[in-house]
C-alpha positions in Angstrom: -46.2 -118.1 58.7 -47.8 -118.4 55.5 -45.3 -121.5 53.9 -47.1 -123.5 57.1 -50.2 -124.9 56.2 -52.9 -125.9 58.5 -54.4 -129.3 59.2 -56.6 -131.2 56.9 -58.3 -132.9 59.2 -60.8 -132.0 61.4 -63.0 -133.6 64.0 -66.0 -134.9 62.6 -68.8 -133.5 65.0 -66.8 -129.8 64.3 -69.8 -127.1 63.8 -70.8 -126.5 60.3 -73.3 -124.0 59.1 -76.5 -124.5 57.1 -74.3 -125.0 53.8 -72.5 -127.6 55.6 -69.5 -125.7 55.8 -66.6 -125.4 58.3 -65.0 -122.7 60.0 -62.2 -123.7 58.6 -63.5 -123.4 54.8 -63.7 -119.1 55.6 -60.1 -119.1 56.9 -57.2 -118.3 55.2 -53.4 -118.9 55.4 -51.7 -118.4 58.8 -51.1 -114.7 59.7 -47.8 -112.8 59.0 -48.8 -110.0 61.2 -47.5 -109.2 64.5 -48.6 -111.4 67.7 -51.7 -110.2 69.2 -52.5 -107.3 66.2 -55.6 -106.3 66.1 -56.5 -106.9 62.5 -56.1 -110.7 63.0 -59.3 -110.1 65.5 -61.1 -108.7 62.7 -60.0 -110.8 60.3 -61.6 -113.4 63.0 -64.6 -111.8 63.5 -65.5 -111.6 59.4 -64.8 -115.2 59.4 -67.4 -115.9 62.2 -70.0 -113.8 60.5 -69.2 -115.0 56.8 -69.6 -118.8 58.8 -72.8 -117.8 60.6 -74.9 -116.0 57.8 -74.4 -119.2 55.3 -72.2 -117.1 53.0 -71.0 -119.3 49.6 -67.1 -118.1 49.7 -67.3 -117.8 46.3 -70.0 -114.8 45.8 -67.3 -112.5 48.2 -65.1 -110.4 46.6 -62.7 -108.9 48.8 -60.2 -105.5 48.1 -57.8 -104.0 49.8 -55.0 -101.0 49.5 -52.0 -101.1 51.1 -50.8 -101.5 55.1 -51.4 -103.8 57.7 -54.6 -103.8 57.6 -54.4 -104.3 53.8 -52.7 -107.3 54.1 -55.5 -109.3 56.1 -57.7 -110.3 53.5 -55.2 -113.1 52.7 -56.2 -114.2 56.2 -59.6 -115.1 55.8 -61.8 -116.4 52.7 -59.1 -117.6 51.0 -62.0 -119.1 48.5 -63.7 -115.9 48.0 -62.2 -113.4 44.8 -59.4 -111.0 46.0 -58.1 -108.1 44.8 -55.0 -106.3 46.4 -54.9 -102.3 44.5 -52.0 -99.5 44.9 -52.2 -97.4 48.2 -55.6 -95.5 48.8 -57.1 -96.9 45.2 -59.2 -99.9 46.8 -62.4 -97.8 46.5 -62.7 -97.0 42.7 -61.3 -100.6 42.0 -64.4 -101.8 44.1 -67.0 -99.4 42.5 -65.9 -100.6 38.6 -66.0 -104.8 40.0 -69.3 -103.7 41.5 -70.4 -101.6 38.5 -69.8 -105.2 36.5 -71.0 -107.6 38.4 -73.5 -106.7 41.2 -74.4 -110.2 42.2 -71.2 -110.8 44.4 -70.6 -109.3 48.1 -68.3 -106.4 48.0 -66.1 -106.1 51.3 -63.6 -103.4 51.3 -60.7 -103.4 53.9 -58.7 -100.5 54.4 -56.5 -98.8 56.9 -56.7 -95.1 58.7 -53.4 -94.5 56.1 -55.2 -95.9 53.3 -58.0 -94.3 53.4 -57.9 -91.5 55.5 -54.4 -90.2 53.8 -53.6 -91.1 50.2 -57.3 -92.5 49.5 -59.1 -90.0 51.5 -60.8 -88.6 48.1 -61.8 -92.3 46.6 -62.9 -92.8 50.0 -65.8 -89.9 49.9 -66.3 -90.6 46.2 -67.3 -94.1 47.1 -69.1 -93.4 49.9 -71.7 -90.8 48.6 -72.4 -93.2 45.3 -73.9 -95.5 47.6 -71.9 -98.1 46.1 -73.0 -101.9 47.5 -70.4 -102.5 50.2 -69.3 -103.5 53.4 -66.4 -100.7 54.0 -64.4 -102.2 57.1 -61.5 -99.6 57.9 -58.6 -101.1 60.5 -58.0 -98.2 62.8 -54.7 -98.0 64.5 -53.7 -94.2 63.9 -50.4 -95.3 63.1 -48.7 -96.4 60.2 -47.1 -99.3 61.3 -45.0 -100.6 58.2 -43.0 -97.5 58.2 -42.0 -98.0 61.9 -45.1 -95.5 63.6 -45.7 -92.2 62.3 -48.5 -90.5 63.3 -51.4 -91.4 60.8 -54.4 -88.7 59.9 -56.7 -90.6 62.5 -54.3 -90.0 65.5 -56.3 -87.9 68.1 -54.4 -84.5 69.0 -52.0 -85.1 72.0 -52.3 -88.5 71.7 -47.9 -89.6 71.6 -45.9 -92.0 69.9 -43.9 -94.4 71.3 -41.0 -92.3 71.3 -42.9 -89.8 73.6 -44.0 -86.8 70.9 -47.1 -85.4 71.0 -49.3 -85.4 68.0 -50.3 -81.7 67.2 -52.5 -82.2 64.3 -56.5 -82.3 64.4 -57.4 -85.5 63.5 -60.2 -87.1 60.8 -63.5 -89.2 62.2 -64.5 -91.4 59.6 -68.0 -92.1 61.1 -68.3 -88.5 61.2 -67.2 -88.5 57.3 -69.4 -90.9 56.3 -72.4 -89.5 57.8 -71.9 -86.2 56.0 -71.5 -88.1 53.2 -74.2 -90.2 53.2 -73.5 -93.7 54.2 -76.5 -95.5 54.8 -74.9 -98.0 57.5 -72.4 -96.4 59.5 -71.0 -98.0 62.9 -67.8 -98.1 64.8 -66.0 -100.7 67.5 -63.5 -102.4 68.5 -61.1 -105.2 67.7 -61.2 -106.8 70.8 -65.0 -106.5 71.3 -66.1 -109.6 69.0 -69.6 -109.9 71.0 -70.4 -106.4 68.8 -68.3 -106.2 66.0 -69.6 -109.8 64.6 -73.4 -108.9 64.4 -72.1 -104.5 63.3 -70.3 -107.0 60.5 -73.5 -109.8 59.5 -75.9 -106.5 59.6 -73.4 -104.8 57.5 -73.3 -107.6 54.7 -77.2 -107.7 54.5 -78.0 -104.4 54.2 -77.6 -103.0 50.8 -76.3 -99.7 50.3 -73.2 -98.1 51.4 -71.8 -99.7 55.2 -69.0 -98.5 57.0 -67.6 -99.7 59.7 -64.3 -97.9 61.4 -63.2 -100.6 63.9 -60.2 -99.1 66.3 -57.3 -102.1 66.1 -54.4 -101.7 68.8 -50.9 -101.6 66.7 -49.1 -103.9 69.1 -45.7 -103.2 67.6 -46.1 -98.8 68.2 -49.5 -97.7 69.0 -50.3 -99.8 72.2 -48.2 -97.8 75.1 -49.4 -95.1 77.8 -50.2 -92.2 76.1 -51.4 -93.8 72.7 -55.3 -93.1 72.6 -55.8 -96.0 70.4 -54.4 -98.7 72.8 -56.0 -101.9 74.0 -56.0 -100.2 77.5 -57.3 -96.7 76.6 -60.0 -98.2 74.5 -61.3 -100.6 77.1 -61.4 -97.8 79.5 -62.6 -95.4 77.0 -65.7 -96.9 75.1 -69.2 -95.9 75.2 -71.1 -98.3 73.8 -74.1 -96.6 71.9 -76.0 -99.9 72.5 -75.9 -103.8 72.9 -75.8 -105.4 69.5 -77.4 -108.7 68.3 -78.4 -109.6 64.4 -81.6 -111.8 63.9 -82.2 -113.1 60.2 -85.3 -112.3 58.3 -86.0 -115.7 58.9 -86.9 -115.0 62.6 -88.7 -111.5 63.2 -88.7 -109.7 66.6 -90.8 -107.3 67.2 -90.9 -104.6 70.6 -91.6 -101.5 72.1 -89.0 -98.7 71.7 -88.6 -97.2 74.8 -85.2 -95.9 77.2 -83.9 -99.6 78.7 -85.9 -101.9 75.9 -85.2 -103.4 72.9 -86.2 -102.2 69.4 -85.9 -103.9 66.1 -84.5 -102.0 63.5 -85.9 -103.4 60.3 -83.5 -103.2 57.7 -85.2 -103.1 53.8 -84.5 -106.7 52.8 -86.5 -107.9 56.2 -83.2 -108.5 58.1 -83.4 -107.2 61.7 -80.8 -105.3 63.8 -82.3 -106.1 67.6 -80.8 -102.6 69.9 -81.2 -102.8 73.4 -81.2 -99.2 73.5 -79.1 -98.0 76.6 -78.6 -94.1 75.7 -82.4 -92.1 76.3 -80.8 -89.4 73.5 -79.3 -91.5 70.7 -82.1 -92.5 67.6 -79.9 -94.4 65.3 -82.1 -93.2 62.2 -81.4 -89.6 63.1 -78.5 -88.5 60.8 -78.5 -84.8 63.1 -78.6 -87.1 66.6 -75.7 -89.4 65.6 -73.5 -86.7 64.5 -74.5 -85.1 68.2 -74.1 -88.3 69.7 -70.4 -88.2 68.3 -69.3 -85.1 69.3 -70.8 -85.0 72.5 -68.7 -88.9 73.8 -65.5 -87.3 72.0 -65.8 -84.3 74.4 -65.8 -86.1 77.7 -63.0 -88.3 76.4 -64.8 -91.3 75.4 -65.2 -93.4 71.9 -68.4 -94.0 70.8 -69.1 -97.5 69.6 -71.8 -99.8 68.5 -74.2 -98.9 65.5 -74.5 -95.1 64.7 -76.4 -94.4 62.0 -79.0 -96.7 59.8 -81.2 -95.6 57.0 -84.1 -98.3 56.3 -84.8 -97.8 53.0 -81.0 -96.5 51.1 -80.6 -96.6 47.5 -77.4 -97.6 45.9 -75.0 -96.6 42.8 -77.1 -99.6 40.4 -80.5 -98.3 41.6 -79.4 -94.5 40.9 -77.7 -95.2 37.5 -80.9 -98.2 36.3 -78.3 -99.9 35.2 -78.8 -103.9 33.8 -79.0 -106.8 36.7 -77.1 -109.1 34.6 -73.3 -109.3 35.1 -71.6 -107.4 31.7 -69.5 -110.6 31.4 -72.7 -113.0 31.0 -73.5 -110.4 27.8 -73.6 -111.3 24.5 -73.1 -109.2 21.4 -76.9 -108.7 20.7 -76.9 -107.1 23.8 -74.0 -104.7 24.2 -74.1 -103.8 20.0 -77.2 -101.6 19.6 -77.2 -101.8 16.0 -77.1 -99.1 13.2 -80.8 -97.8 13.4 -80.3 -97.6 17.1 -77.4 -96.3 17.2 -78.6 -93.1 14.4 -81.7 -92.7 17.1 -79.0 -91.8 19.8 -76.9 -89.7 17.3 -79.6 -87.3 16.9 -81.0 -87.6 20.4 -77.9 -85.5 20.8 -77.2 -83.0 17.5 
């Protein structure tokens, strides 16, 4: 419960990272959610990467909607800036704090209601600006705080836990973001932290739109035979695209690219995503291979995980609009008040 609050004290050889920071300083309050949910794995997994990248709390500022999943950012960074919006609105709230003030990490945490439902629309809009972001979205194709309706992500036939059989299509939302134009796209799995921590460190350091759909078990309605979104079914199901690790710029690797070996995907501000490329057929800077790639695993049953897409050199919404580096709030009136003579210059730009 949140009214506990942890321990102060800590041993004193505990790990710290190079800022000489805890674990402990990129945690939050104690979890409301339910035992064993999923989204407490994430929320576990940002706090391990947030820890091993260095990251000051304060330059993160996280949103959310509304669910479960929107929820969790009170679970982790309770340093960082937060902003909880009204259902589905997370991504234009995100895009205007980014718009003002581009110098702080942007993580966006959403659920397959939030986004996929009522925010489906601020969901592509944010995705083809190329807006600076880390967009993490909770899968559980349920909505769980209304007691488990099916949710837009819910795979046809998949069934409730009352036993009825979902008879709509459902949305991908690594196949979305691809068509729209996500620069980053991956997808995983709660309870696989050895790949969702380095698909979540890559996803901070690249910069340009990064989306990451990470399927989260609902213990409470969506984990039971039948449910295609289960701890079980997912285990059984998942075909990893490749075996993740993230090396800093710091530390460059370099290899041959060949079926079985490892290449280093250099991302544009010299960080590295290392693949130990398993699948002959899957190029994860072909747009046309990973939407393949995708269709293909879904048609024999399986869930394809790890990193799908990456472009190397992405723009984003500042680089497109040229618009100043300097946070608007750090302006003064000389610089936002462009003066009479000026301001008659743009007048009849425009006449």
């Amino acid at each position: 419960m949140t009214y506990l609050p942890k321990p102060k004290f800590h041993h004193p050889d505990i790990e710290t990272n190079e800022l000489g920071f805890t674990h402990r300083d990129y945690e939050g309050p104690i979890s409301t959610l339910c035992a064993g949910c999923g989204h407490d794995s994430i929320s576990g997994a940002i706090i391990r990467a947030c820890f091993e990248l260095s990251i000051e709390p304060h330059r993160v500022a996280k949103l959310s909607g509304i669910g479960c999943s929107s929820k969790t950012p009170t679970y982790f960074l309770g340093q960082s800036h937060g902003f909880n919006t009204v259902h589905g609105r997370m991504p234009s709230v995100l895009t205007g704090a980014n718009m003002a003030n581009r110098d702080l990490l942007y993580l966006g945490v959403s659920g397959d209601g939030d986004s996929a439902s009522i925010g489906f629309g601020q969901f592509a809009h944010a995705i083809r600006r190329g807006v600076n972001m880390v967009y993490i979205v909770e899968n559980n194709g349920v909505y769980g705080l209304t007691k488990g309706q099916f949710s837009a992500t819910s795979d046809k036939g998949s069934k409730s836990k009352k036993g009825v059989a979902n008879r709509d299509t459902p949305i991908d939302l690594v196949a979305m973001a691809l068509q729209l134009g996500a620069t980053f796209v991956a997808r995983s799995f709660s309870g696989d932290k050895g790949q969702l921590v380095p698909l979540i460190k890559a996803a901070i350091e690249h910069k340009g739109a990064a989306f990451i759909d990470c399927i989260s078990p609902c213990v409470a309605f969506n984990n039971h035979e039948g449910s295609t979104k289960s701890f079980d079914y997912v285990r059984a199901h998942n075909a990893a695209l490749n075996s993740l690790d993230f090396i800093t710029g710091r530390a460059p690797i370099t290899a041959d690219y060949a079926p079985g070996s490892v290449e280093d995907v250099k991302l544009h501000d010299g960080t590295t995503i290392k693949l130990h490329k398993l699948a002959e057929d899957h190029d994860v800077r072909d747009k046309g291979a990973a939407i393949s790639a995708l269709h293909r695993i879904q048609a024999r049953g399986e869930i394809a995980t790890g990193l799908v897409y990456l472009d190397s050199d992405p723009d984003d919404l500042h680089a497109n609009l040229n618009t100043i580096a300097r946070p608007l709030n750090t302006l003064n009136d000389a610089d936002i008040v462009p003066g009479v003579a000026a301001l008659a210059k743009i007048n009849a730009a425009l006449r």
